[in-house]
N, CA, C and O of each residue as an XYZ file, in Angstrom:
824
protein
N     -27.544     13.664     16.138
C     -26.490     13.056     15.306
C     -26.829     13.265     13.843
O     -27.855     13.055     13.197
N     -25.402     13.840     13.468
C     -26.009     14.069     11.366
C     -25.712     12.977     10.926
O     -25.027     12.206     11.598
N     -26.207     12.630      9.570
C     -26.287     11.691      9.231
C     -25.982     12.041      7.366
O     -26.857     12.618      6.720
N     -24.945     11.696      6.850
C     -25.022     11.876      5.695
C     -24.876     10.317      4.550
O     -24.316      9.267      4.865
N     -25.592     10.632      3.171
C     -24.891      9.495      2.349
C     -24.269     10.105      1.048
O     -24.756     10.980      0.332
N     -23.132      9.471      0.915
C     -22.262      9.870     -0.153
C     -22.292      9.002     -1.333
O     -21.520      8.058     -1.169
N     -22.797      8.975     -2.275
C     -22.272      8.102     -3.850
C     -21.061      7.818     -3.983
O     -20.357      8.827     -4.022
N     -20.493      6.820     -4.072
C     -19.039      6.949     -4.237
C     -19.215      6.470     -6.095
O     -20.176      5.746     -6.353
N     -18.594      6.755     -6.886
C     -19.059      6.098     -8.538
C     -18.159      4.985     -8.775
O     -17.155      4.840     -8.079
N     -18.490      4.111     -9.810
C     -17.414      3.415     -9.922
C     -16.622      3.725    -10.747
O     -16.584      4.355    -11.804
N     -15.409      2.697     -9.529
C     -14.420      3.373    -10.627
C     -13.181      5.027     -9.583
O     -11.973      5.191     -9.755
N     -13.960      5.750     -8.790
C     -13.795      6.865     -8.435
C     -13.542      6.450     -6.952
O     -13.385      5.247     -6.744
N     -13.502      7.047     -6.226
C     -12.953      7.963     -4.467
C     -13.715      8.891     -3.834
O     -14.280      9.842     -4.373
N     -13.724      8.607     -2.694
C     -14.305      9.965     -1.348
C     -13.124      9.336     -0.324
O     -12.526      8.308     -0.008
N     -13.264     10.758     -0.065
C     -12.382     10.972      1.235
C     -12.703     11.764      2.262
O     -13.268     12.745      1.778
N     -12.632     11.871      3.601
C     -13.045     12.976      4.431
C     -11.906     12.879      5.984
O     -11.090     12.043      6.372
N     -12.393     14.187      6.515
C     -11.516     14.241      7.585
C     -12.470     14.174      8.981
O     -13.247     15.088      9.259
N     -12.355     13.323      9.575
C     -13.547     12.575     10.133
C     -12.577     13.024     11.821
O     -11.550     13.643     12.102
N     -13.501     12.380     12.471
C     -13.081     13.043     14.259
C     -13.602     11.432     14.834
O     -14.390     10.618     14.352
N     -12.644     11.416     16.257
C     -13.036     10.122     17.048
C     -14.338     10.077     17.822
O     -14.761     10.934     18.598
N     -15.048      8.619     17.384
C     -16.566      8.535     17.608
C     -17.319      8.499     16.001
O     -18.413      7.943     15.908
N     -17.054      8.753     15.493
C     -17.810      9.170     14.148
C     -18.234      7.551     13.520
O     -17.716      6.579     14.069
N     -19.041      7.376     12.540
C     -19.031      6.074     12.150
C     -19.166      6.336     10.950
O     -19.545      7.438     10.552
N     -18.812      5.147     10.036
C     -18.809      5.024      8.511
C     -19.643      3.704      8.143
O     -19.320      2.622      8.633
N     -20.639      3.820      7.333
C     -21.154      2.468      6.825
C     -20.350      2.228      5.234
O     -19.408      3.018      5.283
N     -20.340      2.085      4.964
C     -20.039      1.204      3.548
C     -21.121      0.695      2.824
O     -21.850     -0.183      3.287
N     -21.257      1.140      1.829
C     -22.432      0.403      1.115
C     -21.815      0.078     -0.523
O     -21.260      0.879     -1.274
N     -22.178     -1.604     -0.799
C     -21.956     -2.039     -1.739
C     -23.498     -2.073     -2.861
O     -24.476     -2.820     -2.859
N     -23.180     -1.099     -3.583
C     -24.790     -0.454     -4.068
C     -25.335     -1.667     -4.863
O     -26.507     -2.011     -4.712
N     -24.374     -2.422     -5.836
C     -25.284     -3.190     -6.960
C     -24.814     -4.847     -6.795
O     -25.135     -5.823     -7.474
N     -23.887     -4.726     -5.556
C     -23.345     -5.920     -5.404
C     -22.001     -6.573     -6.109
O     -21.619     -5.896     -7.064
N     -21.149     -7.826     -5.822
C     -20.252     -8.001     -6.071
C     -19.179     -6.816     -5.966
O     -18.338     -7.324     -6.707
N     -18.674     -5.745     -5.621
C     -17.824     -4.701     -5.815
C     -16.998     -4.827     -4.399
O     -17.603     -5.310     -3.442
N     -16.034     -4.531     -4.285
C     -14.492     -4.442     -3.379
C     -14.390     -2.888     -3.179
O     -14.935     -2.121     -3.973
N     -13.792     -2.520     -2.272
C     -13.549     -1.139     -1.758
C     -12.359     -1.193     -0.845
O     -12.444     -1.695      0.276
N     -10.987     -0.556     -1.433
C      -9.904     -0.306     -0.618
C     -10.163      0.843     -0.009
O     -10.760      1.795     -0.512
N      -9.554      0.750      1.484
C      -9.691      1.426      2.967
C      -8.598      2.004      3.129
O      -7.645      1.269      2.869
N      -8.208      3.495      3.604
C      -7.203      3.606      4.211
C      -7.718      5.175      5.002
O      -8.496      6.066      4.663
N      -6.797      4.938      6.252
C      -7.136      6.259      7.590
C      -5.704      6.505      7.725
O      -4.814      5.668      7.876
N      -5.623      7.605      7.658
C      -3.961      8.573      8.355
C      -4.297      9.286      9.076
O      -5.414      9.789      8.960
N      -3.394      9.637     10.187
C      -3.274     10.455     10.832
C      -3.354     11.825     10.570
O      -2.433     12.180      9.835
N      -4.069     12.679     10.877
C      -4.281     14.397     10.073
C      -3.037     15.094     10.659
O      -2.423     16.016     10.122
N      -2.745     14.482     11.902
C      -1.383     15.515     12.789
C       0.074     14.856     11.950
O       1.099     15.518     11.791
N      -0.066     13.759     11.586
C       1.051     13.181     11.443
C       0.908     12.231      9.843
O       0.251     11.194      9.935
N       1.312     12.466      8.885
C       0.820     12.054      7.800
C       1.799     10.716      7.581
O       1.644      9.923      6.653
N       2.655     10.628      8.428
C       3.967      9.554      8.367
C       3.032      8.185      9.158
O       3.649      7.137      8.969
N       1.892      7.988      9.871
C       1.277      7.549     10.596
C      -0.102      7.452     10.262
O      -0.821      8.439     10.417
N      -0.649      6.171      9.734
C      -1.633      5.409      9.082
C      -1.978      4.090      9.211
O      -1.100      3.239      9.353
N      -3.606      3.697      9.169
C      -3.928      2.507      8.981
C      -2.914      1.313      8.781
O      -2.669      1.082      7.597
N      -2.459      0.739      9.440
C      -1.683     -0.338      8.828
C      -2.205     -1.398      8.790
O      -2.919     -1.476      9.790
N      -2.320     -2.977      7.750
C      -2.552     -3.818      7.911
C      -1.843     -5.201      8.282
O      -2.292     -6.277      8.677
N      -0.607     -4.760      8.010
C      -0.107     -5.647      8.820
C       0.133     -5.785     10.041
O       0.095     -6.860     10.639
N       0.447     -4.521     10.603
C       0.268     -4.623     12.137
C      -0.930     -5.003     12.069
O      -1.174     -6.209     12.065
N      -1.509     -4.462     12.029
C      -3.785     -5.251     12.561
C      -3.293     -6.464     12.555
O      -3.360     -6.957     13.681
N      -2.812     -7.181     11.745
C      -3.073     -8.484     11.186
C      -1.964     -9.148     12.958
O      -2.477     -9.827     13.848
N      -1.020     -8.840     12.952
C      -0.640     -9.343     13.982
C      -1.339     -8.895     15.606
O      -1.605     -9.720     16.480
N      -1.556     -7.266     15.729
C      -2.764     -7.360     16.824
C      -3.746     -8.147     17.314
O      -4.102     -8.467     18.449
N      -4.233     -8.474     15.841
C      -5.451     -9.482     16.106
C      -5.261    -10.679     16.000
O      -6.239    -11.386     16.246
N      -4.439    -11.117     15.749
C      -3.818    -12.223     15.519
C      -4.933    -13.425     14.158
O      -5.422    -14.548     14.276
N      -4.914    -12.696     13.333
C      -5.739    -13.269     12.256
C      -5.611    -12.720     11.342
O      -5.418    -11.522     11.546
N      -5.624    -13.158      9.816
C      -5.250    -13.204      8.775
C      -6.401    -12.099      7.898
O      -6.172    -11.252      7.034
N      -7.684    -12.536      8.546
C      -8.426    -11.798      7.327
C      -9.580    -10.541      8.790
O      -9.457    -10.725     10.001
N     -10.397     -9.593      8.272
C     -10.982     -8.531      9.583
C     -11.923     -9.456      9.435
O     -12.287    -10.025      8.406
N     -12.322     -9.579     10.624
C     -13.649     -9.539     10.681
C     -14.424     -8.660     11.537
O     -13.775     -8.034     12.375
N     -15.871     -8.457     11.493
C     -16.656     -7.997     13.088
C     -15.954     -7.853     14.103
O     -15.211     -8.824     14.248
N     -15.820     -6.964     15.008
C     -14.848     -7.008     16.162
C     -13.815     -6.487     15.848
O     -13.618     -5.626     16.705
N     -12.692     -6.470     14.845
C     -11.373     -5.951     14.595
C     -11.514     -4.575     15.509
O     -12.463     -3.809     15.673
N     -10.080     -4.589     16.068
C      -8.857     -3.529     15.435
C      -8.351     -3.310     15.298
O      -7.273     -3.649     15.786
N      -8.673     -1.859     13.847
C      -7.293     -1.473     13.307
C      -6.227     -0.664     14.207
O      -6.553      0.181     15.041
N      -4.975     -1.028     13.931
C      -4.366      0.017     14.406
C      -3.452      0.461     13.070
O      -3.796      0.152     11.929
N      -2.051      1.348     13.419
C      -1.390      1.864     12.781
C      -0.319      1.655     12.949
O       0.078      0.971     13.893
N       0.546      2.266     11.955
C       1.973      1.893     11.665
C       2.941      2.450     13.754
O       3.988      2.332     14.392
N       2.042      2.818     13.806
C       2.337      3.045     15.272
C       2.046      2.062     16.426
O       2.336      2.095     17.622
N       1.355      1.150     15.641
C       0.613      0.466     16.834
C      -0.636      0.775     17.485
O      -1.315      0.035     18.198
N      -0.886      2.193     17.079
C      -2.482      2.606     18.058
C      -3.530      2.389     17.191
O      -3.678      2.420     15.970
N      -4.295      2.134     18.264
C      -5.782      1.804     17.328
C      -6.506      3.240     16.638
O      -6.384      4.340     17.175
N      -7.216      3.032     15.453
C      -7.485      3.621     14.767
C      -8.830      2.894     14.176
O      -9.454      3.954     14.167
N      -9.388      2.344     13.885
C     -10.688      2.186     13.155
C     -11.103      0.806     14.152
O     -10.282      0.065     14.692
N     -12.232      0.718     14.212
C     -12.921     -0.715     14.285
C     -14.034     -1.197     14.053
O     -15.014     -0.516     14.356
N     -14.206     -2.391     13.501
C     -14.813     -2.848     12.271
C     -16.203     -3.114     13.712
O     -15.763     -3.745     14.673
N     -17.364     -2.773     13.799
C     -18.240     -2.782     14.402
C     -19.799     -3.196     13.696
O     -20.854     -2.950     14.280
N     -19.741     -3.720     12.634
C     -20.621     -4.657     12.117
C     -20.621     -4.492     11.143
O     -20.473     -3.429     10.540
N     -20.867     -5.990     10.591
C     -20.836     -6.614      9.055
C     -22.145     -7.327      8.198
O     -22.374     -8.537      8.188
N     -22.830     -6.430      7.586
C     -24.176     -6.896      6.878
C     -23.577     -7.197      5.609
O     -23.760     -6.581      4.559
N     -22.794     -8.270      5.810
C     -22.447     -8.900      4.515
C     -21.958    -10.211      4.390
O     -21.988    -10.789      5.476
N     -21.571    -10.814      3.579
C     -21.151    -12.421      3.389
C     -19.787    -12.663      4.557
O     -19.487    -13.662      5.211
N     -19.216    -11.441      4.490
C     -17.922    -11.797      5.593
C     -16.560    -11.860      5.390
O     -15.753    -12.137      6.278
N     -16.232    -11.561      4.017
C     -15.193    -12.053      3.323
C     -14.380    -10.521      3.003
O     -14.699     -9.668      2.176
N     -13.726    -10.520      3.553
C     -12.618     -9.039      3.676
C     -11.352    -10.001      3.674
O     -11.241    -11.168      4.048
N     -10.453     -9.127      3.134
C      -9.289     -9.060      3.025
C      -8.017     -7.941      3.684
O      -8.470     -6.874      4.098
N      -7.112     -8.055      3.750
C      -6.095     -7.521      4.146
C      -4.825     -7.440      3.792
O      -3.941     -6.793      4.353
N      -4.717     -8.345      2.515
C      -3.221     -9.033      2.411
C      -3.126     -8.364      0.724
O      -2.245     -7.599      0.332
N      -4.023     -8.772      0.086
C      -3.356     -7.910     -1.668
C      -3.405     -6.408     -1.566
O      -4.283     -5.634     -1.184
N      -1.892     -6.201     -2.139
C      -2.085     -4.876     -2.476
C      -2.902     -3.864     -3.537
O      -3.291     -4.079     -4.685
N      -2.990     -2.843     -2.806
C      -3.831     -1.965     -3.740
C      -3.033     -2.355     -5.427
O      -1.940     -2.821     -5.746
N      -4.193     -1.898     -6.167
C      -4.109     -1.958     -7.749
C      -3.267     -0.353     -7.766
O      -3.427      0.674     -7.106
N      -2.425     -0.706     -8.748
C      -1.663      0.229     -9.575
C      -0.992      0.302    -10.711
O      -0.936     -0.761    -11.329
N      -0.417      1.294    -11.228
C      -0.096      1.842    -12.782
C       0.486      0.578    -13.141
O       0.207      0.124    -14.251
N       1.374     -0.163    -12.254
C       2.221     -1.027    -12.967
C       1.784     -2.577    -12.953
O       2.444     -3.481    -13.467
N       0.521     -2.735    -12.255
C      -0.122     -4.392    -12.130
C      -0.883     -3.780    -13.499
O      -0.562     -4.450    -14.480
N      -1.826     -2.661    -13.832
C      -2.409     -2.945    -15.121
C      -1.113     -2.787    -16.422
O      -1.670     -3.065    -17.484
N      -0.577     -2.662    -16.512
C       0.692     -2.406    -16.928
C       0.908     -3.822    -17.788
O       0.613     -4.098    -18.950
N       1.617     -4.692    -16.613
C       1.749     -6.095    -16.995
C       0.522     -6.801    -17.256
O       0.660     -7.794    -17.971
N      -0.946     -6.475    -16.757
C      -2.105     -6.985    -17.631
C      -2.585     -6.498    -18.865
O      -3.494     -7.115    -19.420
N      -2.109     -5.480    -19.376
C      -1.819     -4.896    -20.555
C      -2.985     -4.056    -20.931
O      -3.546     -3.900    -22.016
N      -3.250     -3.450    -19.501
C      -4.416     -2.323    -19.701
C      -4.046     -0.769    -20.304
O      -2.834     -0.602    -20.167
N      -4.466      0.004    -20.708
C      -4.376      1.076    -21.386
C      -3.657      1.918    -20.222
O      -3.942      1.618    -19.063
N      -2.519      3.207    -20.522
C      -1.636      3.923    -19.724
C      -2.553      4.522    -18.592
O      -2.233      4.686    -17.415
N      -3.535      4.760    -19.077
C      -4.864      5.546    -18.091
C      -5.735      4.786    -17.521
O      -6.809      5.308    -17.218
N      -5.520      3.399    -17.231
C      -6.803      3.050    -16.587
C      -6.793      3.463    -15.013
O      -5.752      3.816    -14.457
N      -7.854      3.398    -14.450
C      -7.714      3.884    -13.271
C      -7.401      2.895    -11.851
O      -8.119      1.908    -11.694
N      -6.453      3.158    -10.968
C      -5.856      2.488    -10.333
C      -6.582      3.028     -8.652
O      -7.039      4.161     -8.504
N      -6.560      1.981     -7.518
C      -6.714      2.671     -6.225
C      -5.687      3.305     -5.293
O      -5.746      3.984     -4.268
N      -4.776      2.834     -6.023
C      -3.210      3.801     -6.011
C      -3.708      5.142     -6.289
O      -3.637      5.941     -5.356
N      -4.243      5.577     -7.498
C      -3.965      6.908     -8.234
C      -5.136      7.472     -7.225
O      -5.333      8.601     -6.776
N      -5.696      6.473     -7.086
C      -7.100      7.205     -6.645
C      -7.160      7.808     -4.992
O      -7.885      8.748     -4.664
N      -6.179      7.009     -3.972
C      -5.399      7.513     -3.024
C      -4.681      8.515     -3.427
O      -5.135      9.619     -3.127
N      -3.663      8.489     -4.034
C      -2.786      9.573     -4.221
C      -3.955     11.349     -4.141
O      -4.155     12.302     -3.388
N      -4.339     10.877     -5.316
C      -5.558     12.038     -5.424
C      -6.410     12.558     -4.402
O      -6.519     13.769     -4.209
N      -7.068     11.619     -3.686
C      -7.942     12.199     -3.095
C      -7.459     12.736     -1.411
O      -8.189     13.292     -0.590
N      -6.077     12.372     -1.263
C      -4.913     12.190     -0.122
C      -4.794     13.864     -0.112
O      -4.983     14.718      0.754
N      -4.395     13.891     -1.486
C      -3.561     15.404     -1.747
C      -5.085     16.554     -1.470
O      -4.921     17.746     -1.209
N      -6.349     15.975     -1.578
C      -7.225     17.304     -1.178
C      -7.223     17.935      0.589
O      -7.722     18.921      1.132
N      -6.315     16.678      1.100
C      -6.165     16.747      2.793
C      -4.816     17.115      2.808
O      -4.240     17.173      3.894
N      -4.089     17.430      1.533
C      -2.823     17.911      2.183
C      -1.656     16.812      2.466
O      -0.520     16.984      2.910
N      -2.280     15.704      2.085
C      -1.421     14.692      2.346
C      -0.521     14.221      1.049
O      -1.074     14.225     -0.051
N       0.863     13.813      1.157
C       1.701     13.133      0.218
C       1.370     12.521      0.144
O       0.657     12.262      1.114
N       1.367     11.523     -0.914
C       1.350      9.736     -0.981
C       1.943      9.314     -2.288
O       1.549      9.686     -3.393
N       2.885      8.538     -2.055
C       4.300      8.614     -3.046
C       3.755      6.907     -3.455
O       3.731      6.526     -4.626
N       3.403      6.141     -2.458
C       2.542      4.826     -2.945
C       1.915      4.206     -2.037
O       2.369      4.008     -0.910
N       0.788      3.834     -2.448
C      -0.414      3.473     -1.176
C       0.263      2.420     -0.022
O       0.973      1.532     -0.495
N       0.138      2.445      1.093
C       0.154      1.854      1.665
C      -0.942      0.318      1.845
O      -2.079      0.360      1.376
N      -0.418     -0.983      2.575
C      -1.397     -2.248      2.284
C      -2.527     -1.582      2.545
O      -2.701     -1.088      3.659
N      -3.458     -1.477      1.546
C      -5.353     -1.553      2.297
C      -5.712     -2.200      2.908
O      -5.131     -3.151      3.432
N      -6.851     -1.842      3.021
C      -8.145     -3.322      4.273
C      -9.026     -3.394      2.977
O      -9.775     -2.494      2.597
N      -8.915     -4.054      2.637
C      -9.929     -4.016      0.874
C     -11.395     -4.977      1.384
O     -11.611     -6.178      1.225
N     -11.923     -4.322      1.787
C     -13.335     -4.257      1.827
C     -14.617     -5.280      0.788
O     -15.297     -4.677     -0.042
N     -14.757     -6.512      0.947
C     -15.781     -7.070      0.754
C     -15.004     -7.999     -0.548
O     -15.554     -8.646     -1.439
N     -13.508     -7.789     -0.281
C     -12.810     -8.424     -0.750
C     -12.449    -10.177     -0.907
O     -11.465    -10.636     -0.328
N     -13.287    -10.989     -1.681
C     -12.860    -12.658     -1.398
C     -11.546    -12.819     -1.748
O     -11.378    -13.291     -2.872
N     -10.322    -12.499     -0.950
C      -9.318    -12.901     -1.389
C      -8.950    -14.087     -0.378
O      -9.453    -14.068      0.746
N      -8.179    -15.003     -0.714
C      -8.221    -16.516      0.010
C      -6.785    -17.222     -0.162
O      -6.564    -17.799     -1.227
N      -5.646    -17.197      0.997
C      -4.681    -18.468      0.963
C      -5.386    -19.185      1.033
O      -6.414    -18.939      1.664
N      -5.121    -20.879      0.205
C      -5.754    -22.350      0.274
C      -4.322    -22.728      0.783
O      -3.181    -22.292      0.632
N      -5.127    -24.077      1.676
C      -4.003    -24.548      2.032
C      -2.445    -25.313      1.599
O      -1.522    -25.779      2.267
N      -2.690    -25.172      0.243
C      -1.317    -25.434     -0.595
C      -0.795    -24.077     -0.314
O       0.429    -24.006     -0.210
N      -1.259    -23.335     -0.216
C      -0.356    -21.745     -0.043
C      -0.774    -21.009     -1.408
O      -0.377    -19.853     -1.549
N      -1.396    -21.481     -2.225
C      -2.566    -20.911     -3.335
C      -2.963    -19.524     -2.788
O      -3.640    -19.587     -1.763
N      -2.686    -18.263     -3.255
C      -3.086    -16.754     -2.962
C      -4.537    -16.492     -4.317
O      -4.335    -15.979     -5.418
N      -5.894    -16.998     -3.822
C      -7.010    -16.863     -5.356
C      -7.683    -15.860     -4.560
O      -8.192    -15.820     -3.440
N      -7.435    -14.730     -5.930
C      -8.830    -13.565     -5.845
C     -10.089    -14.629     -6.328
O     -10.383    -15.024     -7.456
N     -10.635    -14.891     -5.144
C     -12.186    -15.096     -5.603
C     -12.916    -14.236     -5.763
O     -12.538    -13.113     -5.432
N     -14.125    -14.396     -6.278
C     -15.376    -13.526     -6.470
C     -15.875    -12.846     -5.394
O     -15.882    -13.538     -4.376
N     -16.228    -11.913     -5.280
C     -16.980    -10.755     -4.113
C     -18.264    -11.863     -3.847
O     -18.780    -12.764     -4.508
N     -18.406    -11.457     -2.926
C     -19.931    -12.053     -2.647
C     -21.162    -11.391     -2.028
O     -22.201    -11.820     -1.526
N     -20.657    -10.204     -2.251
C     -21.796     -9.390     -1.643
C     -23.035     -9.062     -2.682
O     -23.152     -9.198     -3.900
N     -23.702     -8.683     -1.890
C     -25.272     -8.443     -2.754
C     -25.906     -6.953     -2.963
O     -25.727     -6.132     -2.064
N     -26.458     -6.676     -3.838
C     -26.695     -4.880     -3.421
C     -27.063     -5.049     -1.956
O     -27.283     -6.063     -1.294
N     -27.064     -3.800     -1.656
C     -27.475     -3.397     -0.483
C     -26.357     -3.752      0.725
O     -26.338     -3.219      1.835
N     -25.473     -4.736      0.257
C     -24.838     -5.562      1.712
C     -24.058     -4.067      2.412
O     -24.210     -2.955      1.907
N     -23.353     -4.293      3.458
C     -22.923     -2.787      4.041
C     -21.861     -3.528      5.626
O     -22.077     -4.422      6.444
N     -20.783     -2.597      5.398
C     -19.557     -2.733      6.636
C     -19.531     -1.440      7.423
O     -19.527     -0.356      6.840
N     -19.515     -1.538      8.665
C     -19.743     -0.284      9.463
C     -18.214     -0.085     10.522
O     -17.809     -0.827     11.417
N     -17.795      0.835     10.144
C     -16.698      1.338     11.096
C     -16.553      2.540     12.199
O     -16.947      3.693     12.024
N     -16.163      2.234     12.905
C     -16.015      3.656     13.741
C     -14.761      3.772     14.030
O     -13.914      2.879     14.035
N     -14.600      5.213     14.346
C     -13.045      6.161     14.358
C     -12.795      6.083     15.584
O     -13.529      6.642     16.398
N     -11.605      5.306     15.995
C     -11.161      5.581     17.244
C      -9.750      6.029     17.570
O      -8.946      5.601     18.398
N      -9.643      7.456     16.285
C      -9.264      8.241     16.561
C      -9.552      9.014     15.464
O     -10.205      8.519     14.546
N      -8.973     10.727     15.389
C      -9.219     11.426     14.251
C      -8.293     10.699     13.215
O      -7.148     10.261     13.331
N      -9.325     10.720     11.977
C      -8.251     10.389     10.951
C      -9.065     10.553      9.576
O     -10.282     10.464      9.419
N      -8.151     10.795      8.702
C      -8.597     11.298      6.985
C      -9.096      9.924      6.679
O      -8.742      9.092      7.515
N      -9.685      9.559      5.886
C     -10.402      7.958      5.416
C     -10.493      8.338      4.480
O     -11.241      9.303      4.320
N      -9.756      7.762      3.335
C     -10.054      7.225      1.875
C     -10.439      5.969      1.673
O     -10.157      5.004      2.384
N     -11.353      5.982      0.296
C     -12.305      4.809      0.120
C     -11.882      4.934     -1.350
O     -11.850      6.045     -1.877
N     -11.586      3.922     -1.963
C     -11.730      3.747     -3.713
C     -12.416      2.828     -3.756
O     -12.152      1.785     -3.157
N     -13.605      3.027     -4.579
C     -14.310      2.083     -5.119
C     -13.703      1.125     -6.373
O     -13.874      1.580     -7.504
N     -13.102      0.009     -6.265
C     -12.008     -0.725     -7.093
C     -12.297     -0.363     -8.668
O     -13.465     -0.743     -8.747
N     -12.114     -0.092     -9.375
C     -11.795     -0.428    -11.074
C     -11.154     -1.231    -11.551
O     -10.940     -1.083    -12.755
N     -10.698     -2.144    -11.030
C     -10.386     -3.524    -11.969
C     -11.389     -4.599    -12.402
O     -12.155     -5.356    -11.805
N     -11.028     -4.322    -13.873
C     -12.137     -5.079    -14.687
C     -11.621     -5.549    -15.801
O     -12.087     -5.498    -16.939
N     -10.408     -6.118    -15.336
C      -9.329     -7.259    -16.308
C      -9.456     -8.520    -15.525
O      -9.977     -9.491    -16.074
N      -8.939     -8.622    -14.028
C      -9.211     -9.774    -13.494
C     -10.290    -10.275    -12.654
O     -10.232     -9.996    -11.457
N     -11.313    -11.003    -13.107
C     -12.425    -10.993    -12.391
C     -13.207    -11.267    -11.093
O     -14.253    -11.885    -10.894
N     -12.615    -10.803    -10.515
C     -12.669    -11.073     -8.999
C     -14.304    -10.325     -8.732
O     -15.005    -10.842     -7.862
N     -14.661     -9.531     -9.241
C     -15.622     -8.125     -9.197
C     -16.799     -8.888     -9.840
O     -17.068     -8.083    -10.732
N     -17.774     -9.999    -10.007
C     -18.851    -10.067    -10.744
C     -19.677     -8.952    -11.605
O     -20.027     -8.818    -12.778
N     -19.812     -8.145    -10.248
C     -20.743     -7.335    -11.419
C     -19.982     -5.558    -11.867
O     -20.546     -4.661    -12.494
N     -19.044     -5.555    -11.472
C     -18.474     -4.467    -11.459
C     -17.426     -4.390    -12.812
O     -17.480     -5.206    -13.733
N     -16.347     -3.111    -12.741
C     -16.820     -2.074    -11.460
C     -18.335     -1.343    -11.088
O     -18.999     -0.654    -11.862
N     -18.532     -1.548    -10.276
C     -19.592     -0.523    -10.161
C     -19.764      0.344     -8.829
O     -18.754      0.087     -8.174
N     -20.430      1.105     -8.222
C     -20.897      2.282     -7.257
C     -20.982      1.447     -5.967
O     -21.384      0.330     -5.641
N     -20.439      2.471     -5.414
C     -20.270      2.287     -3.567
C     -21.407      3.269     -3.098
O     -22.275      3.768     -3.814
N     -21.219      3.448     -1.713
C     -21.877      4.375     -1.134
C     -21.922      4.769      0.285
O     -22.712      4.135      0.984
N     -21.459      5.382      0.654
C     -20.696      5.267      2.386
C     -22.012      6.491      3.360
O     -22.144      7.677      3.060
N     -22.371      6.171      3.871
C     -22.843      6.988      5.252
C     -22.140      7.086      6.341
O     -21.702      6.142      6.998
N     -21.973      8.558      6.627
C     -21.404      9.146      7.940
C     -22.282      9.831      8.386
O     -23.066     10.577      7.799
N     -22.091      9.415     10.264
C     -22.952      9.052     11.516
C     -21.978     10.021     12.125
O     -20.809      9.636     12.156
N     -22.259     11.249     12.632
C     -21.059     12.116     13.090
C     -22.085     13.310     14.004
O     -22.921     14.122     13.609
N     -21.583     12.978     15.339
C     -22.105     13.952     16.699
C     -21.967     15.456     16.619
O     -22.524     16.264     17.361
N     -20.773     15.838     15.160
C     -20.851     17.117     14.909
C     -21.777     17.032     13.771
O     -22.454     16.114     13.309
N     -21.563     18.546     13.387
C     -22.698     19.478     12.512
C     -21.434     19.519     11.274
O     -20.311     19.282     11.719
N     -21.526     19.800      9.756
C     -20.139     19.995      9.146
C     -19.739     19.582      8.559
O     -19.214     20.273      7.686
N     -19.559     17.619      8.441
C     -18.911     16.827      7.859
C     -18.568     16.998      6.536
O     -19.299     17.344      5.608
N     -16.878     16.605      6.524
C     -16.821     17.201      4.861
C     -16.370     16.185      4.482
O     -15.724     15.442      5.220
N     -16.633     15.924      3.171
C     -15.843     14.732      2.898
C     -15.982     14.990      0.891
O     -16.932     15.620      0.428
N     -15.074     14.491      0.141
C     -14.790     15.252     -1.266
C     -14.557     13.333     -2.345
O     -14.310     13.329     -3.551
């Protein structure tokens, strides 16, 4: 089994075209940092990670250990197969884009996990006109029971790490978040770092 690790920077994206069986760790390098998730279909680019279906599959609000994902199809596609971290994932805020820093009155160029999908989508050939919901990764986002929607603080620590496996082929984009207007991110943005666990020889990932 190869075994690779990728830097993801902050701020930036990897993406790869991964095969069923394969596994992905996640690594939150310096701590506190969030990472939006998304898997499409390579045969069918209309057909992707969804989180709201998951969310009703599993019948729970936030992933934990055990999940799975499926897709806008209904079929399963990723599952969350262990969590060396505080526990706190999300599913429900949407990815950051041109027009949330926009109204926070960030500069025309800051970098979004929108743009950063779009981009790293198109090295697989894929459209993406606007991200679909993420699985935002190490994410404290929290309904309270008034119905209160608070980005809390990340709580992860360097080193902490989420492990997935492919249960089916599919492209996986990762943005390492860049929002650093609303502080949800303690110590960030800062660097990810993903390892792929893959029975072939090859793995590409950009």
């Amino acid at each position: 089994m190869d075994n690779l690790v990728i830097p993801i920077p902050a701020r930036e994206g990897w993406s790869a075209s991964l095969k069923c069986g394969d596994t992905i760790r996640l690594i939150d390098v310096e701590g506190g940092q969030a990472a939006d998730l998304w898997a499409y279909n390579p045969a069918d680019h209309t057909e992707f990670l969804s989180a709201q279906h998951s969310r009703v599959h599993m019948g729970q609000a936030y992933p934990v250990e055990g999940w799975t994902f499926v897709t806008n199809q209904r079929r399963p596609i990723l599952e969350f197969t262990r969590d060396d971290s505080p526990g706190r994932h999300d599913c429900l805020a949407a990815a950051c884009d041109r027009f949330r820093y926009q109204i926070l009155g960030a500069d025309s160029g800051h970098a979004s996990c929108e743009d950063t999908l779009i981009r790293e989508a198109a090295t697989h050939d894929i459209h993406v006109s606007r991200a679909p919901q993420p699985f935002n990764v190490f994410a404290n986002f929290r309904v309270e029971p008034d119905g209160t929607f608070n980005l809390d603080e990340c709580l992860t620590k360097a080193g902490d790490s989420a492990t997935f496996t492919l249960l089916a082929d599919a492209v996986v984009v990762i943005s390492a978040c860049p929002q650093d207007i609303v502080g949800f991110q303690p110590g960030g943005p800062t660097s990810m770092a993903v390892e792929i666990s893959s029975r072939r020889a090859g793995d590409d990932g950009e």
